[in-house]
C-alpha positions as CSV (number, residue, x, y, z in Angstrom):
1,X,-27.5,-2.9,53.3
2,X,-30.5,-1.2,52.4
3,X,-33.6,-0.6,55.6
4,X,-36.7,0.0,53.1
5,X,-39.2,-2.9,53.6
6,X,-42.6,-3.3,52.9
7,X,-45.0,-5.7,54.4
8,X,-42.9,-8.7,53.4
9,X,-39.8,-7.2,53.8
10,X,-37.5,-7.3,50.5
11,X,-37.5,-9.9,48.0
12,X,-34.1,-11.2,46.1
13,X,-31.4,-10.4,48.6
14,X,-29.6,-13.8,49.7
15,X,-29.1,-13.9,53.8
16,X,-26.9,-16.6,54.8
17,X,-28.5,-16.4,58.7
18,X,-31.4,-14.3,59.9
19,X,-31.1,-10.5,60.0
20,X,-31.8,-8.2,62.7
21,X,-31.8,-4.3,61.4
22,X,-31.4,-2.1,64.0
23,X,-33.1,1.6,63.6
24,X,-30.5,3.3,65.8
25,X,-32.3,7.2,64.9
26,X,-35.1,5.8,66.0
27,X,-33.6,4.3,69.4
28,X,-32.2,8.2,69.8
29,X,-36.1,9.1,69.0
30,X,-37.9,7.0,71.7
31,X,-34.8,7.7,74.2
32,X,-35.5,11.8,73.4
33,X,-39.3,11.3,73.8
34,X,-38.9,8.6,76.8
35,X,-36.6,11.9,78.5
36,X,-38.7,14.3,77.4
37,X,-41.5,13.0,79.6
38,X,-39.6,11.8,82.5
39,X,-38.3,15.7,82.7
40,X,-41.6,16.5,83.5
41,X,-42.0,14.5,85.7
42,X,-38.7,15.1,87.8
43,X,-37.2,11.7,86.6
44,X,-33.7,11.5,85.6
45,X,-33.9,8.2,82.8
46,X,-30.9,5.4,83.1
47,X,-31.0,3.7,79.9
48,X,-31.0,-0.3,80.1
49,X,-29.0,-1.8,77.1
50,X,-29.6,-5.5,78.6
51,X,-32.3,-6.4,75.9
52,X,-29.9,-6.0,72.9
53,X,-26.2,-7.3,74.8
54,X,-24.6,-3.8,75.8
55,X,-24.8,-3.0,72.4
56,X,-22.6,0.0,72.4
57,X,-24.2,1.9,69.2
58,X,-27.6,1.6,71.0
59,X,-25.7,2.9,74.4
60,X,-24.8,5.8,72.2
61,X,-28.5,6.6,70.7
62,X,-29.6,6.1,74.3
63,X,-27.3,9.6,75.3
64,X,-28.2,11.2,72.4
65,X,-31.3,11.1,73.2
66,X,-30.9,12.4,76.7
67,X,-30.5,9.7,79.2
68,X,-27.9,10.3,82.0
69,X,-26.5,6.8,82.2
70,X,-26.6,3.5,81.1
71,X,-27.2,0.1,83.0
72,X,-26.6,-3.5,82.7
73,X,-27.0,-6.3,84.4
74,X,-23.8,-8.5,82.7
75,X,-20.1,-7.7,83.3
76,X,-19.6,-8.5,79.8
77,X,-21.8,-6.0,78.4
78,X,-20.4,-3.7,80.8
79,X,-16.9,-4.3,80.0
80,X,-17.4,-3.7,76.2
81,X,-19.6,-0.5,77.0
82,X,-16.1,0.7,79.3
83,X,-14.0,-0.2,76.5
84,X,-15.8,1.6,73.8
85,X,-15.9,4.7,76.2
86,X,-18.5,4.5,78.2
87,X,-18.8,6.3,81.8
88,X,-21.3,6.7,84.3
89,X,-22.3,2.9,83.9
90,X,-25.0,1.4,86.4
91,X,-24.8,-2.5,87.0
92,X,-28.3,-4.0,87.7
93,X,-27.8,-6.9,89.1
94,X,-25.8,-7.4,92.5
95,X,-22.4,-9.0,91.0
96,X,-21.1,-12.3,92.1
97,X,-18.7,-12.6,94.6
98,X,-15.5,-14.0,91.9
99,X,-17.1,-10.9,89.4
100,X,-16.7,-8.2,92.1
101,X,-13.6,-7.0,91.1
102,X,-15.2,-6.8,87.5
103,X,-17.9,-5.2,88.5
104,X,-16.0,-1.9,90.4
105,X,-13.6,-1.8,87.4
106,X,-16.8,-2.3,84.5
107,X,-19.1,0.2,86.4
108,X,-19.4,2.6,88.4
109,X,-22.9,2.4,90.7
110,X,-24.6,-1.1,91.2
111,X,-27.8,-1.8,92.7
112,X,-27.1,-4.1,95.9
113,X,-29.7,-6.3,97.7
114,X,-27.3,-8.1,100.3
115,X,-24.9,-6.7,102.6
116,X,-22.5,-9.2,102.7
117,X,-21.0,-8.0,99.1
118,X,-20.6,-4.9,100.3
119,X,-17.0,-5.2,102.2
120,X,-15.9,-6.8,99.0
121,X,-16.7,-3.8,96.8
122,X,-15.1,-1.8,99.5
123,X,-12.1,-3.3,98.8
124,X,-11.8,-3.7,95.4
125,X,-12.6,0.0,95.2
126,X,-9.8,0.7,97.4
127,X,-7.3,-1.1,95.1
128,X,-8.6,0.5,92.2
129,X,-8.3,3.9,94.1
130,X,-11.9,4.5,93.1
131,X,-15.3,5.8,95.0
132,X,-18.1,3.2,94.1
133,X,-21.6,4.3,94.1
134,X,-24.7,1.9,95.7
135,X,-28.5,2.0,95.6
136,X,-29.5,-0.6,98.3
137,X,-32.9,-2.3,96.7
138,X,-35.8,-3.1,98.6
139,X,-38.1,-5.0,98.8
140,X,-41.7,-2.9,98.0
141,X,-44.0,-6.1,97.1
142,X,-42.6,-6.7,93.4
143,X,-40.8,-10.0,95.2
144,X,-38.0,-9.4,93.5
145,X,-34.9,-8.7,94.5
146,X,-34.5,-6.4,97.5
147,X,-34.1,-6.4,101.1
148,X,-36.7,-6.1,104.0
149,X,-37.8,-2.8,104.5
150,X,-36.9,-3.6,108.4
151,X,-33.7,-4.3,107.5
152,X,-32.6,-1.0,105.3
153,X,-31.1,1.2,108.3
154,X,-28.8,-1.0,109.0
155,X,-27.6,-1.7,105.6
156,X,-27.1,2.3,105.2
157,X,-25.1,2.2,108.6
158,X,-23.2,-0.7,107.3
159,X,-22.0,1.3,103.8
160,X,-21.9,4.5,106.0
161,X,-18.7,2.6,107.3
162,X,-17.1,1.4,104.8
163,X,-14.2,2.9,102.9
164,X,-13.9,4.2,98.9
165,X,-17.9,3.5,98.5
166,X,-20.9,6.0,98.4
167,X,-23.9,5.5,99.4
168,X,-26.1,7.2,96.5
169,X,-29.7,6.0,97.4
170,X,-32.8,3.2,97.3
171,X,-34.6,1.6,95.1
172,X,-37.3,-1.0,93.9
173,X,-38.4,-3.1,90.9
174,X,-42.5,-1.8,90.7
175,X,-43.1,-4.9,88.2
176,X,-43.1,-8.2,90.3
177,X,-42.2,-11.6,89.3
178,X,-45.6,-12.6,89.8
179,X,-46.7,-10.9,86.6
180,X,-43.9,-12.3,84.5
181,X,-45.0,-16.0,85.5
182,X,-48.5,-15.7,85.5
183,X,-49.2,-12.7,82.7
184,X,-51.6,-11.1,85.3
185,X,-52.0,-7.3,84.4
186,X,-50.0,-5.5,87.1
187,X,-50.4,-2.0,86.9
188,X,-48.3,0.0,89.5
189,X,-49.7,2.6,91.5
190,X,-48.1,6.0,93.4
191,X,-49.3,3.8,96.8
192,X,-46.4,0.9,95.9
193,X,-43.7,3.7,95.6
194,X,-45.0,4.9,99.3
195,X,-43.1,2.7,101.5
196,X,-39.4,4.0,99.8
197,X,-40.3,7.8,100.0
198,X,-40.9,6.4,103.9
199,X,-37.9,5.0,103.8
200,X,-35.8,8.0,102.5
201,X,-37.0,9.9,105.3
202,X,-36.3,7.6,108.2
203,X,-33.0,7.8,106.7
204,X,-32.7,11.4,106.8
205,X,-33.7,11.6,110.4
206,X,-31.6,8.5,111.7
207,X,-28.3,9.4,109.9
208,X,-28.6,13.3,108.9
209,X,-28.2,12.6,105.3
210,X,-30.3,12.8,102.0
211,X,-31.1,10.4,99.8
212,X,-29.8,11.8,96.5
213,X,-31.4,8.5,94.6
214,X,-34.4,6.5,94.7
215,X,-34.6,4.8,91.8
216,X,-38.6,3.4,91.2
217,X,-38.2,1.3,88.5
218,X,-38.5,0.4,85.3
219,X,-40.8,0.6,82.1
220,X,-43.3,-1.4,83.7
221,X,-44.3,2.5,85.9
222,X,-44.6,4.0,82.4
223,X,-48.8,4.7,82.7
224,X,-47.7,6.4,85.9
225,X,-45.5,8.4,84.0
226,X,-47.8,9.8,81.0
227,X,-50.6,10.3,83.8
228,X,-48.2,12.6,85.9
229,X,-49.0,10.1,89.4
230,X,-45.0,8.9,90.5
231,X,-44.2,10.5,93.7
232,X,-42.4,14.0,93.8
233,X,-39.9,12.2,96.0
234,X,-39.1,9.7,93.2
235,X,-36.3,10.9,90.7
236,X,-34.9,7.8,88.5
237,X,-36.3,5.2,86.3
238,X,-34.3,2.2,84.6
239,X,-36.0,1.7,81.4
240,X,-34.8,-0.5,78.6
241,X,-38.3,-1.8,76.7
242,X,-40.1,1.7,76.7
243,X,-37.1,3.0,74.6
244,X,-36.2,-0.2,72.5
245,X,-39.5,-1.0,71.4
246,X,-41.8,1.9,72.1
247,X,-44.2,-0.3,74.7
248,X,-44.8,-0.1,78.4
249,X,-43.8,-3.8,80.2
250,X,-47.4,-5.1,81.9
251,X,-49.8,-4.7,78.9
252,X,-46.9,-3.9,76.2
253,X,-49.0,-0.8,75.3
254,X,-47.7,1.7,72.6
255,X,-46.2,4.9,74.3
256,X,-47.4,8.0,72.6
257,X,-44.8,9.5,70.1
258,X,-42.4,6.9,70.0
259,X,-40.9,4.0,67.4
260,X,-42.0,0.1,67.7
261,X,-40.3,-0.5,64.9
262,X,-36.9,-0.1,66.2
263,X,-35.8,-3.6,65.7
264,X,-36.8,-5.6,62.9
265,X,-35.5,-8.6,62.2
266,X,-36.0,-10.3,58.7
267,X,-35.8,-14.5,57.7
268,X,-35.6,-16.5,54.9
269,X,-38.8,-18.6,53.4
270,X,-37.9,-21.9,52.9
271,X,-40.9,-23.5,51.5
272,X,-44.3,-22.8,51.1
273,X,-47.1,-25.2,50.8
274,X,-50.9,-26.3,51.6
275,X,-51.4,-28.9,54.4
276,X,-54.5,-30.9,56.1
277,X,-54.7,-29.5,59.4
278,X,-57.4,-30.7,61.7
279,X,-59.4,-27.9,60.7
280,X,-58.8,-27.8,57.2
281,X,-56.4,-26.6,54.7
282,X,-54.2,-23.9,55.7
283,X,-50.9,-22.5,53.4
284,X,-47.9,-22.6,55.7
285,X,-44.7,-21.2,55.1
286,X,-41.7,-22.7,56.7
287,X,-39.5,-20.0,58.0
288,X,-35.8,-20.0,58.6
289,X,-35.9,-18.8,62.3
290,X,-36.4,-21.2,65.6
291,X,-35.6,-21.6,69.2
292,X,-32.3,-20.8,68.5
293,X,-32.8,-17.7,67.1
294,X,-35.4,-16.2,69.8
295,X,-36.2,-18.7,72.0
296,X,-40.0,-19.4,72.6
297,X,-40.8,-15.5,72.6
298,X,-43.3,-13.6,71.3
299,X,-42.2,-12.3,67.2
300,X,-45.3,-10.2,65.5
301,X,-45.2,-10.7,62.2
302,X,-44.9,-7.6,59.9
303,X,-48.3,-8.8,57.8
304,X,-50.8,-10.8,57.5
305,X,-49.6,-14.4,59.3
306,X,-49.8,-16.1,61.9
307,X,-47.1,-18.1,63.8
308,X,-48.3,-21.5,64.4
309,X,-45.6,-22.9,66.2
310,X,-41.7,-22.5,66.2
311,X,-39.2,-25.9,66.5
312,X,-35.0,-25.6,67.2
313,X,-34.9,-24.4,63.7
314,X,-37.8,-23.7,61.8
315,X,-41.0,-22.0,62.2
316,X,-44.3,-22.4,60.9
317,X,-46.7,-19.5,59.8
318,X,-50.1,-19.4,58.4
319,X,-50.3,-17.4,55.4
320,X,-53.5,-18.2,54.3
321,X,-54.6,-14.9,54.7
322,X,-51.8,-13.0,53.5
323,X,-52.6,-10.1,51.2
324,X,-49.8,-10.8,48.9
325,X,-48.4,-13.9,47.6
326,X,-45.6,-15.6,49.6
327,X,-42.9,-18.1,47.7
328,X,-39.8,-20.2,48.9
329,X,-36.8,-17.3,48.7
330,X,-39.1,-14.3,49.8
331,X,-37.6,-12.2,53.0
332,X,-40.5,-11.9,55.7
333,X,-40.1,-9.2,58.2
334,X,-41.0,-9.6,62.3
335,X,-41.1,-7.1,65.1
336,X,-39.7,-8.8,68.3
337,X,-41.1,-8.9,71.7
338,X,-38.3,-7.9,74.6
339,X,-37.4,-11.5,75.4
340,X,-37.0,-12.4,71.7
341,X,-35.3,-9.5,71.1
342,X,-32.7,-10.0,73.8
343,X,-32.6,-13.7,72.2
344,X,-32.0,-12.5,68.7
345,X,-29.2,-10.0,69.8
346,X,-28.1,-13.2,72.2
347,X,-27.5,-15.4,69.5
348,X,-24.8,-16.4,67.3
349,X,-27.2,-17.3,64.2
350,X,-28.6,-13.7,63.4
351,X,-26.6,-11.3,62.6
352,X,-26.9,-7.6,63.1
353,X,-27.3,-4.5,60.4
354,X,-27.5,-1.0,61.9
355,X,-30.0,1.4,59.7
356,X,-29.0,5.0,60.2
357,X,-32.0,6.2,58.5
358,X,-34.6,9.1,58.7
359,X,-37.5,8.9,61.0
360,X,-41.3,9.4,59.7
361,X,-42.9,11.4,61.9
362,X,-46.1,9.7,61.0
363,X,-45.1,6.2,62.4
364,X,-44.9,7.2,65.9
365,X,-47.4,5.7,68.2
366,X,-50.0,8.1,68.8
């Protein structure tokens, strides 16, 4: 299956279902670029795979473009990256108590927000004859997940005790919920990552140890990054979105030198006519994608269209404007949004190519 598409995509191939291509050079592109200025920064990069299923060929673009681990937040993904190979795996999301077991054998740090998991890692590390690394989250004002500052020393005391696990660090989520609900702009500062270089340091001096981690989030810290501002004391980011699609998470700005065009996925049109609309005429074309496909999430069209609304299986798209003209059969190209993106990868209905194709230099964000 061919990648080349123009601003409609291709025109006389037959899909049966919606296609997602999948640049996987360019996911090894952004990852390189994404690491690149991280390094300089003194950030080791754990690349998220969460927004396309633990996909393990974008696992493996992810390390060859430099990032020292990969994380997930599902046992499933986790399971298939472990079976296809896959070491140094980082589960982000504090496993349920019947997935414990799952998680030591599937991974092999996890980020824990709630002490009472942690005698059941313990022991399922012990039966596996295995040393299980945790990053104890806290609470920095993202309200997300993470324990009271207040309450961090003991937690450390609390893994200090136990057998077959490591304590490895701290860490925080610097984009809060309150943004993803509202759409607010959030943008992070170096004063939010304060309070865990604090933190680090009362553990130091209560225990005698160093905090080898502290992980300060994800790509939502990315303007932070370019601008040179994250703490000295930080040394580990999570990012999925920065490397997938080429965008920082609060304003879903380009990052400089990388790919947004890593995932494209392509539909059928199914018919295309003229309709009254309040407003007027407008030609719609009726799309072969819906809810089912990518949920309600954001899909930006690959020309000139607009989505007008999108049903369980169909969505409509003003093509009024378009520059060329569009008929019933034609393949129409779209650049997902995170959320869609993890949808489209989510879902039975669109199937996945992988494009192992050469990368112009000259479509990199700038």
């Amino acid at each position: 299956m061919f990648y080349n598409y123009n601003v409609f995509g291709f025109r006389g191939e037959v899909l049966e279902y919606p296609y997602l291509f999948i640049n996987l050079e360019k996911i090894e592109s952004n990852s390189r670029e994404i690491v690149k200025c991280c390094k300089k920064n003194g950030l080791n990069v754990i690349g998220v795979t969460k927004g396309c299923l633990g996909d393990p060929a974008v696992a493996r673009a992810m390390l060859n473009g430099g990032v020292s681990g990969i994380g997930d937040s599902r046992i499933l993904s986790l399971k298939k990256l472990r079976e296809n190979g896959f070491n140094n795996l980082m589960m982000l999301r504090q496993p349920m108590r019947e997935k414990v077991q799952d998680a030591v054998r599937y991974s092999d740090v996890c980020l824990i927000s709630d002490i009472q998991v942690l005698p059941l890692l313990s022991k399922e590390a012990a039966k596996l004859n295995k040393i299980y690394g945790i990053i104890l989250m806290v609470e920095t004002g993202g309200l997300r997940e993470g324990m009271l500052p207040e309450d961090l020393l003991k937690a450390v005391d609390k893994v200090l005790q136990l057998k077959n696990i490591r304590f490895l660090g701290i860490g925080s989520n610097a984009c809060p919920l309150l943004y993803e609900q509202t759409k607010i702009n959030f943008v992070p500062t170096s004063s939010d990552f304060q309070l865990l270089t604090e933190l680090a340091d009362s553990i130091k001096d209560k225990f005698g140890i160093k905090v080898e981690v502290i992980s300060g989030g994800n790509s939502s810290v990315w303007k932070m990054v370019e601008t040179g501002t994250v703490p000295d004391e930080i040394n580990q980011l999570r990012i999925g979105e920065a490397i997938l699609l080429g965008q920082e998470t609060t304003s879903c700005e380009k990052i400089k030198g990388t790919f947004q065009d890593a995932f494209v996925l392509f539909a059928e049109v199914l018919e295309v006519r003229e309709k009254k609309y309040p407003k007027g005429w407008l030609k719609q074309a009726i799309v072969a994608l819906g809810r089912q496909d990518i949920g309600n999430e954001i899909l930006k069209p690959c020309f000139n269209g607009e989505i007008l609304r999108v049903s369980a299986d169909h969505m409509v798209i003003d093509i009024s404007k378009a520059d060329k003209v569009v008929s019933a059969g034609d393949i129409l190209s779209f650049i997902p949004g995170y959320y869609a993106l993890q949808m489209a990868m989510t879902s039975p209905f669109v199937l996945k190519e992988y494009a192992q194709v050469s990368c112009d230099i000259s479509e990199r964000a700038r």
